[in-house]
C-alpha positions as CSV (number, residue, x, y, z in Angstrom):
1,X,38.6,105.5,93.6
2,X,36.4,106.9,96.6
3,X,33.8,108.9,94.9
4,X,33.5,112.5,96.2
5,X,29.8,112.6,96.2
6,X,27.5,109.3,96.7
7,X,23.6,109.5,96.5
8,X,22.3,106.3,97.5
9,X,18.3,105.3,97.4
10,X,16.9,109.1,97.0
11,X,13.7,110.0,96.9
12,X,11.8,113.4,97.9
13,X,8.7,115.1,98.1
14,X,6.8,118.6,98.1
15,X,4.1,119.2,100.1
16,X,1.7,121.6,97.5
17,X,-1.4,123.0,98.5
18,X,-2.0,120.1,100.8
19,X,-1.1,117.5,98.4
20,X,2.3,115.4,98.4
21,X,4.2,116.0,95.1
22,X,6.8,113.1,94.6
23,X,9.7,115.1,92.8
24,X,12.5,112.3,92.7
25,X,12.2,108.7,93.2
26,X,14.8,106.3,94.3
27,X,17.7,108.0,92.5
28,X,21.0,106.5,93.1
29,X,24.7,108.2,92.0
30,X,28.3,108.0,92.7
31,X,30.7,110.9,91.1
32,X,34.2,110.6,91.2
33,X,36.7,113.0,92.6
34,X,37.5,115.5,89.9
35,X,34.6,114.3,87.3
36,X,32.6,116.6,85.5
37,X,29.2,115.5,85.2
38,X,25.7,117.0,83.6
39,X,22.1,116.7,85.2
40,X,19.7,116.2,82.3
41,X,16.2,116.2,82.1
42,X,12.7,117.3,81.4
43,X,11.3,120.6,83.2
44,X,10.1,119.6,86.9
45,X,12.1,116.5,86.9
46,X,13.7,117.2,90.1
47,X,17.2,118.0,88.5
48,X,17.5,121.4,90.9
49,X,15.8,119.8,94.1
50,X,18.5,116.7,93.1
51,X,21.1,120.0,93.3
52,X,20.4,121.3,96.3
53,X,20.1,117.4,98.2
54,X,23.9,117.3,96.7
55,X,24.4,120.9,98.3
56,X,22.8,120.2,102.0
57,X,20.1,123.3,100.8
58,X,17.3,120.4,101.7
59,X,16.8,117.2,103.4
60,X,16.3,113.7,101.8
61,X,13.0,112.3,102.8
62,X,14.4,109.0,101.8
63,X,17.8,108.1,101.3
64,X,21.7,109.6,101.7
65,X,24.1,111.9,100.4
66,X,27.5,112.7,101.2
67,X,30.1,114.5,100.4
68,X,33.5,112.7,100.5
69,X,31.9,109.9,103.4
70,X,30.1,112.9,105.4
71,X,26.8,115.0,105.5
72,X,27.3,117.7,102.9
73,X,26.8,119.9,105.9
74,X,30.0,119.4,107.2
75,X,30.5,120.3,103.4
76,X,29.6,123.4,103.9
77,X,31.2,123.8,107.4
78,X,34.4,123.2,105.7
79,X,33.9,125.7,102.6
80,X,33.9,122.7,100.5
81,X,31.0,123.6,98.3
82,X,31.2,126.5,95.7
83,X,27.2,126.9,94.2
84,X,26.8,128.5,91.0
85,X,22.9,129.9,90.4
86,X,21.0,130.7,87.0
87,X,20.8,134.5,88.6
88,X,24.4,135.8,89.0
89,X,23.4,137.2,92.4
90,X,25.9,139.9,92.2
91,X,25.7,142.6,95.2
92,X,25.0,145.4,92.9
93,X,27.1,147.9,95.7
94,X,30.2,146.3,95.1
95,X,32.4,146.0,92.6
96,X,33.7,142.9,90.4
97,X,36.5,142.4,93.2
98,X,34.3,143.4,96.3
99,X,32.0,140.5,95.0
100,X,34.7,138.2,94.3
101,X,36.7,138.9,98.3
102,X,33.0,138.3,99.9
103,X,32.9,134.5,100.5
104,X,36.6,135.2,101.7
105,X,36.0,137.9,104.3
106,X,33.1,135.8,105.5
107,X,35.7,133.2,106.0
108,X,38.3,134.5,108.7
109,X,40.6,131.7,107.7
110,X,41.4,133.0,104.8
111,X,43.8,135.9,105.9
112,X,46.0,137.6,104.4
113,X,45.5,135.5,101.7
114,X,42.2,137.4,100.3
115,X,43.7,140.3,98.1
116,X,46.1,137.8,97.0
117,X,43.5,135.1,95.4
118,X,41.0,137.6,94.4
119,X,43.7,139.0,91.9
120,X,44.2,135.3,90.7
121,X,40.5,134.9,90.2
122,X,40.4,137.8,88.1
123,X,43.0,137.2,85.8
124,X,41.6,133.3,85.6
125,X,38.3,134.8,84.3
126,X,39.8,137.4,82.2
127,X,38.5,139.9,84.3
128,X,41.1,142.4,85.9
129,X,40.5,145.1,83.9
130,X,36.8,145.1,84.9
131,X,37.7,144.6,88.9
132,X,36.5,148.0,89.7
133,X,33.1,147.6,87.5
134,X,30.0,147.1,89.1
135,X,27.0,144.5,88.1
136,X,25.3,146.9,86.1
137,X,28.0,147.7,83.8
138,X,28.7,144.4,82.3
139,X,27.2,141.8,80.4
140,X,25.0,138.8,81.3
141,X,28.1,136.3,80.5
142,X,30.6,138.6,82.5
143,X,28.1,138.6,85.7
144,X,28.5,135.3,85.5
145,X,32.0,135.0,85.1
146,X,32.3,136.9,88.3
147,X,29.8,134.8,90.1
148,X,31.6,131.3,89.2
149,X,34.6,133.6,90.2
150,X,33.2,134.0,94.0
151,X,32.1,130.3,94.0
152,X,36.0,129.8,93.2
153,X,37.7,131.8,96.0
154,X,37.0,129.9,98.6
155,X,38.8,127.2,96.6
156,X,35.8,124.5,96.7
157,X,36.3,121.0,96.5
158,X,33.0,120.6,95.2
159,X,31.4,123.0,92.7
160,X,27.5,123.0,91.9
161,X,26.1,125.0,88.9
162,X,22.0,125.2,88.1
163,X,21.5,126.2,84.9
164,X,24.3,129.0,84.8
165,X,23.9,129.8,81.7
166,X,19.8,129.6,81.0
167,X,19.6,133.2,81.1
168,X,22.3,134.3,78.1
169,X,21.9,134.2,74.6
170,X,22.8,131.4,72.6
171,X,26.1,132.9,71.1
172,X,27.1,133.9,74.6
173,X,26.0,130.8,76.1
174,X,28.1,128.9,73.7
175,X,31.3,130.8,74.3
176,X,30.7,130.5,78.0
177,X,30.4,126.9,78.3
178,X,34.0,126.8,76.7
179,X,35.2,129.1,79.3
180,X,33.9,127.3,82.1
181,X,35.3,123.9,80.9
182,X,38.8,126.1,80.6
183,X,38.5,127.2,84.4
184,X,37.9,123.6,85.4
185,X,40.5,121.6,83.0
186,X,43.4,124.7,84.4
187,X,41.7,124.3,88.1
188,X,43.0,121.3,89.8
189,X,39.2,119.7,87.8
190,X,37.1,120.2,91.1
191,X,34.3,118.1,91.3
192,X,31.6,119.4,89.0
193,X,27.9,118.7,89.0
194,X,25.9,120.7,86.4
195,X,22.1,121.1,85.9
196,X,21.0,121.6,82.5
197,X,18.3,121.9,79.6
198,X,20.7,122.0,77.0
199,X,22.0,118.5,75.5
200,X,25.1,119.7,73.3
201,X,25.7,122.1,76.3
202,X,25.7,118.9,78.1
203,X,27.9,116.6,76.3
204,X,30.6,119.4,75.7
205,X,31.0,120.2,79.6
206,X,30.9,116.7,80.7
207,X,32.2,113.3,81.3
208,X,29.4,111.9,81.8
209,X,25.8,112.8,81.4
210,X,23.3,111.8,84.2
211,X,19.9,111.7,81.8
212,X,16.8,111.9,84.2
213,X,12.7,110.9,83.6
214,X,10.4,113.3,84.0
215,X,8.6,113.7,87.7
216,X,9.3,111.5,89.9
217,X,12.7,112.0,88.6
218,X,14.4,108.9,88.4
219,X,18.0,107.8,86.3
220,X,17.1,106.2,82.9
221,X,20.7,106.6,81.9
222,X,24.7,107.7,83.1
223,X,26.5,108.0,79.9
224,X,30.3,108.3,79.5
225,X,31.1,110.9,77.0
226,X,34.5,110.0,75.6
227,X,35.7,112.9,73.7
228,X,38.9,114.2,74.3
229,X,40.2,117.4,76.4
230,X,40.9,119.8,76.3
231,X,38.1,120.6,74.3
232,X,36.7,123.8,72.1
233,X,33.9,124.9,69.9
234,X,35.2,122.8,66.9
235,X,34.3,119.8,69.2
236,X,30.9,120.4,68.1
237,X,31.9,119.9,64.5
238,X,32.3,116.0,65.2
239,X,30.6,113.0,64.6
240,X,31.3,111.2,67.8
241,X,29.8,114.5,69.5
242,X,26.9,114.6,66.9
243,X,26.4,110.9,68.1
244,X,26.3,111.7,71.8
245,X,23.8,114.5,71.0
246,X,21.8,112.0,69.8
247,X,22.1,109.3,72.3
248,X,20.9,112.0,74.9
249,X,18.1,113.1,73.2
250,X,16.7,109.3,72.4
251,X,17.4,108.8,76.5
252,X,15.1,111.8,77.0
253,X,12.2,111.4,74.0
254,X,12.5,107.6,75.7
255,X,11.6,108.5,79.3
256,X,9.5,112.1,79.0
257,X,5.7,110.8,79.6
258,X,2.9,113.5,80.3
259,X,2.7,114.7,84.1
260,X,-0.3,115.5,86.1
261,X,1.1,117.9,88.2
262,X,2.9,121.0,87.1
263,X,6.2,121.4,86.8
264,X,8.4,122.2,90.4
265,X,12.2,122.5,90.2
């Protein structure tokens, strides 16, 4: 199979206070169409900058990425990327459903079409009875149900998520992660990149688990997680996922050395 997003040779660098800071070096990853895959690493690896290379956000110094054969520009052109931030980002004027219609009345293609998804997005998420809410009446892990919401209604092909749910607590974190792997196992399984800190969070999401060194940030490992779907919290229960856990973390303990520099995302 083609694979939907193909980073070949990669390396960039930061200029910081008139030094060059190498962030990623010579990374190299091909993701299949509908995959599900985690970003893993050390803080200041280069697992966001990686991100926003997939996203067309920067420029490769060195290297290529596309997006199903093209620049993930054209990506973007086409509505073909849904992002998904650590900050919900939520236009605190609008409600749940105003947020959700944005990204489709910015895109004039969408129609009539807009009242019509926006309803479907909000029952997905278990959200209608909160559409006429407003960011500061709900929860951390609701604001971000509505934000992976908006990334939804333009009906991405690709969907990037940084560290969506760093900010929540654990509990809610935990019950999140399930609902997100829901959303993508019912939703035609986009394409799904997702940066992350946590290792179980990791290898319950994904299919396979992209391990990273710390900065440069370069690929020590891509492990397959077999585990079967659809999956919930009783996953974490198992010794095959208690193995994977561990495989991760050796990867990591294995490639984390001391840095010079400090840490840049």
């Amino acid at each position: 199979m083609k694979p939907a997003i193909s980073v070949k040779s990669l390396s960039h660098s930061f200029e910081v206070n008139g030094m060059i800071l190498p962030v990623l070096s010579d990374v190299d990853i091909e993701i299949e169409q509908g995959a599900f895959v985690s970003v893993i690493g050390p803080s200041g690896c280069g697992k966001t900058t990686l991100l926003k290379l997939i996203g067309g956000l920067l420029v490769p110094d060195v290297g290529s990425v596309t997006i199903d054969g093209a620049d993930p520009k054209d990506a973007q052109r086409r509505k073909s990327i849904g992002f998904v931030f650590q900050d919900s980002s939520l236009l605190p004027w609008r409600t749940v459903a105003q947020n959700i219609r944005l990204p489709l009345e910015l895109n004039t293609a969408a129609g009539n079409r807009a009242n019509d998804d926006v309803d479907r997005l909000l029952d997905v998420m278990d959200l209608t009875e909160f559409a006429n809410y407003h960011p500061h009446e709900l929860s951390g892990g609701m604001r971000q149900r509505v934000a992976l919401a908006r990334a939804l209604a333009t009906d991405p092909d690709v969907l990037l998520m940084d560290e969506p749910l760093g900010a929540l607590d654990e509990m809610t974190r935990e019950a999140m992660r399930y609902e997100i792997l829901s959303v993508w196992e019912r939703n035609k399984r986009k394409t799904v990149v997702f940066v992350t800190h946590g290792i179980a969070e990791a290898v319950a999401l994904s299919e396979r688990v992209v391990v990273m060194s710390s900065r440069p940030g370069r690929i020590l490992k891509d492990i397959e997680i077999d585990l079967p779907h659809p999956r919930d919290q009783s996953l974490e229960k198992s010794l095959d996922f208690l193995d994977y856990t561990y495989l991760v973390r050796d990867t990591l303990k294995q490639g984390a050395s001391a840095s010079p520099f400090s840490a840049v995302h």
